[in-house]
N, C-alpha and C positions, 0 to 999 in steps of 0.2 A: 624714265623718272629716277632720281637718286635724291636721296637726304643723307648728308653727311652730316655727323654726331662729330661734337668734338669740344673739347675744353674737361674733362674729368682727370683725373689723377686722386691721387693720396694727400691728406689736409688732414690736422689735428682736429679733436673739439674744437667748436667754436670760430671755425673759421671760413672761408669762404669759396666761392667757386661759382665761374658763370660758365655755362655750357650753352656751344651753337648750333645751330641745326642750319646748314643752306641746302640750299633746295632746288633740285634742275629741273625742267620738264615739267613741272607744275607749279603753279601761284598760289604762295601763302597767303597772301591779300584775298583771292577768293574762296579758299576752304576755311573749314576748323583746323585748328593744330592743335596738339597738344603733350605734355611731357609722361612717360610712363617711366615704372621703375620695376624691375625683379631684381629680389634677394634673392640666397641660394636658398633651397629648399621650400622657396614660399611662393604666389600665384602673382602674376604684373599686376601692377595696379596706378591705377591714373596716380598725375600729381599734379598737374594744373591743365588745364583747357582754355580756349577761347571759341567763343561759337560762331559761328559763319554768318549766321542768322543775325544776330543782333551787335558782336561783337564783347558780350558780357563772358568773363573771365571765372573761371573755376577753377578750385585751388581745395586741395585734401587738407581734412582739418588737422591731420597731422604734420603739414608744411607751413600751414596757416603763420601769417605774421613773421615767416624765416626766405619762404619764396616766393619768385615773384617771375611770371610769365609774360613775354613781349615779341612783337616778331615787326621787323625793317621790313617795310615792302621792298622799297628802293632797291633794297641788296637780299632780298628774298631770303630771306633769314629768320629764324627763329631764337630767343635766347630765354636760357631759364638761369637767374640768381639765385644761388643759394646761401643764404646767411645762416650766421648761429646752428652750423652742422652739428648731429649728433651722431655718434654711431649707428642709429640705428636708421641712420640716411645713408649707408653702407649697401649699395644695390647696383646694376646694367641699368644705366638711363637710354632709355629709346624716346625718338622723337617719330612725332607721326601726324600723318592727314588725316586718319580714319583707314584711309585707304592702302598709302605706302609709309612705309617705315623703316627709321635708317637702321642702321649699323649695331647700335649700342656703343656706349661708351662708359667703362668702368668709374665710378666714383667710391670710395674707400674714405670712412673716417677713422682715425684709429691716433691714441697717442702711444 
């Protein structure tokens, strides 16, 4: 099983950023996915989810109304939009099943 993280880099305030997660060896379509984030110094913490169970979508109230979580079956992929970045969206996004979890992929806001 692998989940490959990918689309992060460096972006001023206010700008944007879609990150992908594809996925071998196991179907997104049948689990939960979801986006996590660590800052330095501070503990992972979710930032949006989608549930297995019903398919209803969960999103921290601190991304609320900026991100937005989506995953292609077809291409067994995951993607998280980030609008209206702020610095302190500055963290290692990991994407994950519950289960496996990729890589991390640096995202940096900073002007």
């Amino acid at each position: 099983v692998q989940l490959q993280a990918s689309g992060g880099g460096s972006v001023q305030p206010g700008g944007s950023l879609r990150l992908s997660c594809a996925a071998s060896g196991v179907s997104l379509g049948d689990n939960a996915i979801g986006w996590f984030r660590q800052a330095p110094g501070r503990e992972r913490e979710a930032v949006a989810c989608i549930s297995s169970v019903d398919g209803t979508t969960y999103v921290a109230d601190s991304v609320k109304g900026r991100f937005t979580i989506s995953r292609d079956n077809a291409k067994n992929t995951m993607y998280l939009q980030m609008n209206s970045l702020k610095p302190e969206d500055t963290a290692v996004y990991y994407c994950t099943t519950s289960v496996y979890w990729g890589q991390g992929t640096q995202v940096t806001v900073s002007s």
